[in-house]
Every structure is written in structure tokens, then in C-alpha cells.
C-alpha positions, 0 to 999 in steps of 0.5 A: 500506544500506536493505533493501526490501519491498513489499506489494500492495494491492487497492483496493475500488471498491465504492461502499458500502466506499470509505472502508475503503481509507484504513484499511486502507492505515494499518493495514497502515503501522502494521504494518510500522512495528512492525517497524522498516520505514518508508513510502517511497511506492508504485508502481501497480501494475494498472489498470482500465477508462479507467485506473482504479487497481486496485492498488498496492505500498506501499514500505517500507524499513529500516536493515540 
């Protein structure tokens, strides 16, 4: 059985931090890794103005 959890992340669409979200999103990765979770994907989760993404969960999973 796989026990599931979700965080959610703000995308910043601010044109000078734009390359902070790949980063950020690895960090967070790394974190639940060290506790034994894995990444399983992400969902959308809030959009914008003409369908821009605003924020996602990321899935993580593991053996319980």
C-alpha cells in the first residue's frame, strides 16, 4: 500500500526570479526524498489570466 502527500507550489512569475522555480521545485524533491517519500508527478492546481499556471501540488508517495 503507498501512503500519499502533497505540497503546494507558488510559481513566481516575476520576470527577474524566473529561474528560482526549477530550484526550488529540487529542493523541495530533495526534502521528501530524505524522508523516504518518492516523486510521483504533479497536478495543477490554480491558474491565471489566459490560462497561465499559478500553482501545482507535487505528489509524493511511499511504502507504508
Amino acid at each position: 500500500m503507498k501512503e500519499y502527500t502533497y505540497e503546494t507550489f507558488y510559481i513566481n512569475h516575476n520576470w527577474v526570479f524566473r529561474k528560482e522555480n526549477p530550484q526550488r521545485c529540487r529542493d523541495i524533491i530533495d526534502r521528501y526524498a530524505r524522508q523516504g517519500y518518492r516523486y510521483a508527478g504533479y497536478v495543477p492546481t490554480e491558474f491565471g489570466l489566459y490560462g497561465m499556471l499559478n500553482a501545482i501540488d507535487l505528489i509524493f508517495e511511499k511504502d507504508v
